[in-house]
Steps between C-alpha positions, in 0.01 A plus 500: 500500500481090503342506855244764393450272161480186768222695738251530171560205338430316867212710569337468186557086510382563850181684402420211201556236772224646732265567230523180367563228752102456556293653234475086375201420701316197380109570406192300505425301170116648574187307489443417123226237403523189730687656778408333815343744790618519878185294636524248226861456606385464832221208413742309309772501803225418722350189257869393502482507893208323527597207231825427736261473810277247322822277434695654216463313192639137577166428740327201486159502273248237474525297173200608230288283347545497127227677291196208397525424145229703271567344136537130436832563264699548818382172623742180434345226238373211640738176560409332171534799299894519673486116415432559172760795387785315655378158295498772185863592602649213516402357150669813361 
């Protein structure tokens, strides 16, 4: 009677096993708001690409100018107005 008892149980752990050893298979999330398409995966590989032809990001660039001056707040006071303060802070 134990082998007979030993056959089911191991048959029935046996048939659980099979049935459940792959029914886990990982799904898609899905493509909710701001998912990115195939082709605009493929453009931003391929921008990628193309910025590590040109040099990757530690290539030389020509200095810019600096932007011309449109307000005369930004510009410095004069030499006797500098002259002036500093007189001013020393008598304090």
């Amino acid at each position: 009677m134990l082998p007979g008892i030993a056959g089911i149980t191991g048959t029935a752990a046996l048939y659980l096993i099979i049935t459940c050893w792959k029914s886990y298979r990982p799904q898609h999330a899905g493509g909710g708001e701001g998912a990115l398409t195939v082709w605009q995966l493929i453009a931003h590989v391929e921008a990628e690409r193309q910025q590590r032809e040109q040099g990757g990001r530690h290539r030389l660039r020509e200095p810019q100018p600096p932007p011309p001056s449109t307000s005369d707040a930004e510009k410095a006071p004069s030499l006797e107005v500098q002259r002036r303060i500093l007189d001013a802070l020393r008598r304090l």
